[in-house]
C-alpha positions in Angstrom: 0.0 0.0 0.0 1.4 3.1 -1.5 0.9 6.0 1.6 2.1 9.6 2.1 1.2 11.3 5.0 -1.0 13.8 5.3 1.7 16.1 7.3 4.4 15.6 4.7 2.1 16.5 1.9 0.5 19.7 3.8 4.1 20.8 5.1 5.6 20.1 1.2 6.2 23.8 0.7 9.0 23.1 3.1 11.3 21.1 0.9 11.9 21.5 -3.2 9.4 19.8 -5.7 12.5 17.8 -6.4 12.9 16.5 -2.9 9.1 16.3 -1.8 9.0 13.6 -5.4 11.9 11.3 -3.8 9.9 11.4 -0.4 7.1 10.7 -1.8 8.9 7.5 -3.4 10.4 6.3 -0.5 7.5 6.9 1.5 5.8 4.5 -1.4 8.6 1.5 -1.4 8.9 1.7 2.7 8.1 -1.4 4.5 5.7 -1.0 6.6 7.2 -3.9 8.7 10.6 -2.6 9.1 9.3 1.3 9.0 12.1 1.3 5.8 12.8 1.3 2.1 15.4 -0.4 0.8 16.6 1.5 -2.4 20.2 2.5 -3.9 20.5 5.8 -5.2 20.9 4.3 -9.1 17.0 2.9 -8.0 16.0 6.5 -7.5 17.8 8.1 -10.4 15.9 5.2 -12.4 13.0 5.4 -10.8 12.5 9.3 -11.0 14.5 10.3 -13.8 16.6 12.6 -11.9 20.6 13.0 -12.1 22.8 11.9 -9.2 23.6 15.3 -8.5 20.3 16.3 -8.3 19.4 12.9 -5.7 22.2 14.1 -3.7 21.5 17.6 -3.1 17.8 16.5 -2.2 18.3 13.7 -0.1 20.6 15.9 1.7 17.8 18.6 1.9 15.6 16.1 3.3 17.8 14.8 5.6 19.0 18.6 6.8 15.4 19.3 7.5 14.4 16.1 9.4 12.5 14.5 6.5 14.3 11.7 6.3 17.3 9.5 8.0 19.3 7.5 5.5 21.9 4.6 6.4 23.8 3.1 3.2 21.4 1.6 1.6 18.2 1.9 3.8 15.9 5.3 3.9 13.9 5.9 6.9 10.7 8.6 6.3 10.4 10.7 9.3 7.9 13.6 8.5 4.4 12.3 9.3 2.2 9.9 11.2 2.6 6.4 9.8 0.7 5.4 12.2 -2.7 4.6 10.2 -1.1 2.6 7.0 1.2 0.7 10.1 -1.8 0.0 12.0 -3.5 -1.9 9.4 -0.9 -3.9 7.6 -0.2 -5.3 11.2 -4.0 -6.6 11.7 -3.6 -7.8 8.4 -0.9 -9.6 9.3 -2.3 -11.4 12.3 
C-alpha cells in the first residue's frame, strides 16, 4: 500500500518539488514492517529520472530538514504519522 502522509504533503512547501517527489517514493517502497525502504540511489535516479547530483542535493535537503534518515542503503521517512497505514498492515498480518 502506496501511503504519504497527510503532514508531509500539507508541510511540502518546506522542501523543493524535487525533494518532496523522492519522499514521496520512499514513503511509497517503505516497509511497513521494518518502517524502511530499501533502495540505492541508481534505483531513484531510475526510478524518478533525476541526475545523481540532483538525488544528492535532495536527499541531503531532506535529511538537513528532518525528513528523512538515511543509512547506506536503507531510507527511513520521518515527517508524518505512519501510524494509520502501520496499523493496518499489522491486523492484516495477524
Amino acid at each position: 500500500m502506496a501511503y504519504v502522509p497527510d503532514e508531509a504533503v500539507d508541510d511540502s512547501a518546506q522542501v523543493t518539488a524535487t525533494a518532496f517527489k523522492i519522499y514521496a517514493y520512499i514513503c511509497r517502497r517503505r516497509n511497513h514492517e521494518r518502517q524502511y525502504a530499501w533502495l540505492s540511489v541508481d534505483n531513484l535516479i531510475s526510478a524518478l529520472s533525476l541526475s545523481k547530483s540532483t538525488v544528492y542535493e535532495a536527499v541531503r535537503e531532506l535529511e538537513d530538514k528532518g525528513w528523512l534518515w538515511r543509512s547506506e542503503n536503507s531510507w527511513t521517512p520521518q515527517k508524518g504519522n505512519f501510524w494509520p497505514v502501520d496499523k493496518r498492515f499489522h491486523a492484516r498480518a495477524k
